[in-house]
NUKOLKE-532188 format. One record per residue: residue number from 1; x, y, z of N, C-alpha, C in turn; residue in one letter. Coordinates in nm, 3 decimals, padded with zeros to 5 digits. Example, Ala and Ser with C-alpha at 12.3 -4.5 7.8 and 13.67 -1.06 7.14 Angstrom:
# NUKOLKE-532188
{num=1 n.c1=01.319 n.c2=-00.569 n.c3=00.780 ca.c1=01.230 ca.c2=-00.450 ca.c3=00.780 c.c1=01.320 c.c2=-00.330 c.c3=00.780 residu=A}
{num=2 n.c1=01.285 n.c2=-00.225 n.c3=00.708 ca.c1=01.367 ca.c2=-00.106 ca.c3=00.714 c.c1=01.290 c.c2=00.003 c.c3=00.787 residu=S}
//
This chain:
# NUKOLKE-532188
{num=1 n.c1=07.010 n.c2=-00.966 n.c3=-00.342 ca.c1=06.930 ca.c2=-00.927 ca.c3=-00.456 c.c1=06.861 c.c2=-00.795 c.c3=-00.426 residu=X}
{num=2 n.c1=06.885 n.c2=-00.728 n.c3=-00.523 ca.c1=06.794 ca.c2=-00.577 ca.c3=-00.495 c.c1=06.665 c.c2=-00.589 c.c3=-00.554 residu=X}
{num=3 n.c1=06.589 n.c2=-00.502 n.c3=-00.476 ca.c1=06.481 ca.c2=-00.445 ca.c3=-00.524 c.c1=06.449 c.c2=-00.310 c.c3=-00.630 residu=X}
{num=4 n.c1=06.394 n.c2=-00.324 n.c3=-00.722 ca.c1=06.364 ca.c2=-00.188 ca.c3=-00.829 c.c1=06.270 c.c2=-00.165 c.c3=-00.772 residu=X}
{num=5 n.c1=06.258 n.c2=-00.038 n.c3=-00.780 ca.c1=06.159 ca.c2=00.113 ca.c3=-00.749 c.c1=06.083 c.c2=00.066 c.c3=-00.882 residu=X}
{num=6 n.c1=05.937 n.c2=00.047 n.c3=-00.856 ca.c1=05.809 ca.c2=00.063 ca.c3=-00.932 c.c1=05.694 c.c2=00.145 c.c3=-00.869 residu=X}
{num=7 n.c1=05.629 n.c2=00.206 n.c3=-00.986 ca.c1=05.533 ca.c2=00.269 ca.c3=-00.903 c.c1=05.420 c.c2=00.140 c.c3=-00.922 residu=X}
{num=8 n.c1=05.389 n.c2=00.092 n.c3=-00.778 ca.c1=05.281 ca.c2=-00.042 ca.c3=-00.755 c.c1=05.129 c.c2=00.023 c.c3=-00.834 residu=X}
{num=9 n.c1=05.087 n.c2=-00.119 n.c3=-00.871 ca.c1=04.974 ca.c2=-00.152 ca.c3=-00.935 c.c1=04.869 c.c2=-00.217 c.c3=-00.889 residu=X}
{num=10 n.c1=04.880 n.c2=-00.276 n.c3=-00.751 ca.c1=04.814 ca.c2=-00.325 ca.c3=-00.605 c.c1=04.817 c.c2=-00.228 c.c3=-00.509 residu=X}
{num=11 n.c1=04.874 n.c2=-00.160 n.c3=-00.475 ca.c1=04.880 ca.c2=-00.097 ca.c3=-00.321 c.c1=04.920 c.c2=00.098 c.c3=-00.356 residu=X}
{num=12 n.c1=04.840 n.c2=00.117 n.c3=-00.418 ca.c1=04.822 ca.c2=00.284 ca.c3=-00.505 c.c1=04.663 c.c2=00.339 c.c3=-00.469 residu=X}
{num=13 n.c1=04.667 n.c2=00.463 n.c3=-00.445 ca.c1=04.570 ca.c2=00.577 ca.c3=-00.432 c.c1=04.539 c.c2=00.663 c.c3=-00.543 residu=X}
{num=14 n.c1=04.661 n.c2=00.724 n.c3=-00.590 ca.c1=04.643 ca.c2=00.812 ca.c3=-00.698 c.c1=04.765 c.c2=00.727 c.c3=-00.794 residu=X}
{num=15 n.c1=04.909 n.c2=00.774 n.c3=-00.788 ca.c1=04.941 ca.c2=00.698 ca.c3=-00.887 c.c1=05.065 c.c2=00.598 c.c3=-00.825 residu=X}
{num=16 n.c1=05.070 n.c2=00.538 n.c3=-00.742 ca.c1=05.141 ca.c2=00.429 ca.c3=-00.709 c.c1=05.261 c.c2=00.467 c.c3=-00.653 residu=X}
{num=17 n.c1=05.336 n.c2=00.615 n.c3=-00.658 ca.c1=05.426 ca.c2=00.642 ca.c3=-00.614 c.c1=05.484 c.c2=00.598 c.c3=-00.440 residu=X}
{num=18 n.c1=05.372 n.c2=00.648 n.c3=-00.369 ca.c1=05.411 ca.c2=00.572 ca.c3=-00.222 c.c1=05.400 c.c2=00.436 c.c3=-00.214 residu=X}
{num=19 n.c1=05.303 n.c2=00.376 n.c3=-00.233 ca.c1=05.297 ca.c2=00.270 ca.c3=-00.250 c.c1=05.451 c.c2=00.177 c.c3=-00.287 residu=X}
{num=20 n.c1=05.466 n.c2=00.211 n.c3=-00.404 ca.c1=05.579 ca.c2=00.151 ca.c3=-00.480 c.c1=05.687 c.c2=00.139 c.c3=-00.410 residu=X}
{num=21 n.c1=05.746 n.c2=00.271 n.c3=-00.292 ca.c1=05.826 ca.c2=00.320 ca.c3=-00.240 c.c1=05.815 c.c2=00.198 c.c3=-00.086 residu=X}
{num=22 n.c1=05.673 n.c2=00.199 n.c3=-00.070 ca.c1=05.656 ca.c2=00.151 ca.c3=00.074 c.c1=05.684 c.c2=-00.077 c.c3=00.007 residu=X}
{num=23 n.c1=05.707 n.c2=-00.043 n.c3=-00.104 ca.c1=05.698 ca.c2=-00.241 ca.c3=-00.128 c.c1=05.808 c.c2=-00.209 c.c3=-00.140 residu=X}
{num=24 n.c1=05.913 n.c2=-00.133 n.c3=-00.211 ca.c1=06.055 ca.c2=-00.173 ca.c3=-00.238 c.c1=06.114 c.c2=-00.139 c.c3=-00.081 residu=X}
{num=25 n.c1=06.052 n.c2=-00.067 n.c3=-00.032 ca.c1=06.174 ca.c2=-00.030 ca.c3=00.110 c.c1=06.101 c.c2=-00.125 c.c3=00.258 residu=X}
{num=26 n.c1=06.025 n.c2=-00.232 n.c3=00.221 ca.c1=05.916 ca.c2=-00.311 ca.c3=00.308 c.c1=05.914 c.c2=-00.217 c.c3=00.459 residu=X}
{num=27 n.c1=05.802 n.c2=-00.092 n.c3=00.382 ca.c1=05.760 ca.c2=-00.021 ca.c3=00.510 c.c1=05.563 c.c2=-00.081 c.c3=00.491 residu=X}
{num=28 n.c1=05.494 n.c2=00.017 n.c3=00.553 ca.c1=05.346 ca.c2=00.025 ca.c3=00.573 c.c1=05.313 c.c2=00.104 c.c3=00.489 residu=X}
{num=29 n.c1=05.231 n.c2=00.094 n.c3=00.381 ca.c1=05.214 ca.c2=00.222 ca.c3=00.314 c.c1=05.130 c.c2=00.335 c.c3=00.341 residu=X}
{num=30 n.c1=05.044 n.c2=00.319 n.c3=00.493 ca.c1=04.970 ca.c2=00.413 ca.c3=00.515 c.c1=05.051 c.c2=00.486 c.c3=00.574 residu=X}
{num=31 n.c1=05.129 n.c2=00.430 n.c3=00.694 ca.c1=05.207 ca.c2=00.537 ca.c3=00.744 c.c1=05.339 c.c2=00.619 c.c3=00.681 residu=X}
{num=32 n.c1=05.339 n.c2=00.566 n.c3=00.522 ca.c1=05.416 ca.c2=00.642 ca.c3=00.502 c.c1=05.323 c.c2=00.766 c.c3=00.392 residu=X}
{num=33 n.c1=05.194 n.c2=00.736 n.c3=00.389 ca.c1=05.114 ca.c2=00.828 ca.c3=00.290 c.c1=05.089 c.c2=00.924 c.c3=00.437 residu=X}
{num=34 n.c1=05.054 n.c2=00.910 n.c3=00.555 ca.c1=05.057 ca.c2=01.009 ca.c3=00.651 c.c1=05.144 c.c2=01.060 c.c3=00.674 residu=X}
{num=35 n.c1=05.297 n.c2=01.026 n.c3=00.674 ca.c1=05.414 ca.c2=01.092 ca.c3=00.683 c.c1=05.407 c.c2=01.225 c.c3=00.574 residu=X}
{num=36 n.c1=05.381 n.c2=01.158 n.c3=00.452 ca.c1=05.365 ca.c2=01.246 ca.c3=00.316 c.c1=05.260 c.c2=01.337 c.c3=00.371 residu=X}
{num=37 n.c1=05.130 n.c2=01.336 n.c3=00.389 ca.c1=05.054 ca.c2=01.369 ca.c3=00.431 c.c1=05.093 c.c2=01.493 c.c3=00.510 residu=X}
{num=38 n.c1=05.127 n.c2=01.486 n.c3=00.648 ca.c1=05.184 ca.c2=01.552 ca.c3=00.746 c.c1=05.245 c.c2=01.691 c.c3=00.712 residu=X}
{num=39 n.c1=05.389 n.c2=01.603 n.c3=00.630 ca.c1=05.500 ca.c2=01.729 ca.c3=00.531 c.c1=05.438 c.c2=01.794 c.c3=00.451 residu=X}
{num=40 n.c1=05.343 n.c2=01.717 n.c3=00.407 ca.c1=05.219 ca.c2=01.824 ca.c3=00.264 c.c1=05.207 c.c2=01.978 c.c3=00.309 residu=X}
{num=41 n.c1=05.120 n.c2=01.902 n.c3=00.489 ca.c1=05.091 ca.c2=02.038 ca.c3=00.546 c.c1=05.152 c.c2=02.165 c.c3=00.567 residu=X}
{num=42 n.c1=05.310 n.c2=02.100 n.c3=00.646 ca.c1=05.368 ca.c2=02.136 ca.c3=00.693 c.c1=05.490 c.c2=02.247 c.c3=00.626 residu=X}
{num=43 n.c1=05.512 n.c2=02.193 n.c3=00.551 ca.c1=05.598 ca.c2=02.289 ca.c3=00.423 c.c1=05.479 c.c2=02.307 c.c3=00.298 residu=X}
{num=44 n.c1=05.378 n.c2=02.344 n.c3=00.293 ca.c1=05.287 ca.c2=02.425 ca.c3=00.220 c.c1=05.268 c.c2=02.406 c.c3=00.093 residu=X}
{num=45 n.c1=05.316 n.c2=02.275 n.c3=00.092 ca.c1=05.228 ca.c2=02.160 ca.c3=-00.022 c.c1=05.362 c.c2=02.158 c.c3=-00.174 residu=X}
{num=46 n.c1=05.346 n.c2=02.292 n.c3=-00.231 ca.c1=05.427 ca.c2=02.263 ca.c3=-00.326 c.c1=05.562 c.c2=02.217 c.c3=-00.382 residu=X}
{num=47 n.c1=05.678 n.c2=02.220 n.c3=-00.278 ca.c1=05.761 ca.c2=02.138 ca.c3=-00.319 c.c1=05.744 c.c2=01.983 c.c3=-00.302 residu=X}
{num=48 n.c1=05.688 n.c2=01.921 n.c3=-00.225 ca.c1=05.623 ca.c2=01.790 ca.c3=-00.207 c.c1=05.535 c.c2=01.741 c.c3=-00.350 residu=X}
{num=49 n.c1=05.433 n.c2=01.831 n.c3=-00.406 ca.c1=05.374 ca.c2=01.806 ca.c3=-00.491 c.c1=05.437 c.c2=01.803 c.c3=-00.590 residu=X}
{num=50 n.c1=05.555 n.c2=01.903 n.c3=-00.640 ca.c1=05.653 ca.c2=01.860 ca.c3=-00.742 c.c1=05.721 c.c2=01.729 c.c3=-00.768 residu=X}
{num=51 n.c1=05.781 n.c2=01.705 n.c3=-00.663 ca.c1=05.826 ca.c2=01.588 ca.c3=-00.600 c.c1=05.789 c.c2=01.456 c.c3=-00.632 residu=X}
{num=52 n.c1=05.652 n.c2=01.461 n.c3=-00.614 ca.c1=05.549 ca.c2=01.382 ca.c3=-00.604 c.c1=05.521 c.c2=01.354 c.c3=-00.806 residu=X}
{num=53 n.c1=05.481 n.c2=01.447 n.c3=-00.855 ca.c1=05.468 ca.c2=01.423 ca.c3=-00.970 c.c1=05.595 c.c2=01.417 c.c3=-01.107 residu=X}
{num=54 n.c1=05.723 n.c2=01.524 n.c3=-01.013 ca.c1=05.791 ca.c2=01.431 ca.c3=-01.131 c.c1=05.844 c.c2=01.250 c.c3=-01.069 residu=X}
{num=55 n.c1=05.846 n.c2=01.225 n.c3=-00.932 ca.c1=05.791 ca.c2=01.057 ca.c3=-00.966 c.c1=05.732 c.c2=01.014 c.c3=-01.026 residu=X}
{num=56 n.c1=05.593 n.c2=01.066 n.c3=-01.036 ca.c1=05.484 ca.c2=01.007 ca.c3=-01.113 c.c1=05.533 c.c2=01.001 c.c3=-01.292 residu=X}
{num=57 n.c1=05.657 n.c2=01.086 n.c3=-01.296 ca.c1=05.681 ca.c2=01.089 ca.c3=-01.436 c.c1=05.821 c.c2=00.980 c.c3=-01.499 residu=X}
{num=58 n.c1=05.883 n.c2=00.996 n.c3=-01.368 ca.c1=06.016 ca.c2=00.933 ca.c3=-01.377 c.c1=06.004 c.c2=00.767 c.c3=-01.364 residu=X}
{num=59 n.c1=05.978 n.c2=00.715 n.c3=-01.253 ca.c1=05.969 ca.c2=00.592 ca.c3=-01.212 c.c1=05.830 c.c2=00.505 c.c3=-01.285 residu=X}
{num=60 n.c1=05.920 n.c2=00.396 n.c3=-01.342 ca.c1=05.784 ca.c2=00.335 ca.c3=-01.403 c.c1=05.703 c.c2=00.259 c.c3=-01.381 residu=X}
{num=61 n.c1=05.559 n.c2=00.199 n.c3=-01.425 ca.c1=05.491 ca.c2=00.121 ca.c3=-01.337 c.c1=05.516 c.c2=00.011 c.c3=-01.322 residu=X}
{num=62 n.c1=05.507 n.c2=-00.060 n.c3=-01.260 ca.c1=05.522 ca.c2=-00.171 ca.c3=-01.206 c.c1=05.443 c.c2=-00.323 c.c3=-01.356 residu=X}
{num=63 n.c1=05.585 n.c2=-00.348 n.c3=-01.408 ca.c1=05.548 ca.c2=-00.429 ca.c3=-01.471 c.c1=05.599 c.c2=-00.416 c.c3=-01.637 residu=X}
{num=64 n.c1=05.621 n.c2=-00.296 n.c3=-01.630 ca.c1=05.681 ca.c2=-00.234 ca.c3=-01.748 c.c1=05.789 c.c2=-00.257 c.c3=-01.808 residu=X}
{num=65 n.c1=05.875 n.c2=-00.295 n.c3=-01.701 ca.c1=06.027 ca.c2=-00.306 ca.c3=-01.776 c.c1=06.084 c.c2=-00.469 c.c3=-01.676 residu=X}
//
């Protein structure tokens, strides 16, 4: 049985995107918001932040469909 990509409605900061990512792929979700975190720095934020928000646009919340 698969799991669908939701952006979570329990385990979210801003808009559920890692979160969502860290319940469907059963990781930790802090260490994967520090991973994010890290790359933010590291490649100078804006392709990450794109990234980041068209998830926030694409994937839906958790509960929706």
């Amino acid at each position: 049985m698969s799991r669908r990509l939701y952006r979570s409605s329990t385990n979210r900061m801003l808009g559920g995107v890692l979160g969502g990512i860290a319940e469907a792929s059963n990781l930790d979700a802090t260490v994967l918001r520090l991973i994010y975190v890290v790359l933010l720095i590291f490649t100078a934020g804006i392709p990450l932040t794109l990234l980041y928000i068209a998830a926030l646009i694409i994937i839906p919340k958790e509960g929706e469909y």
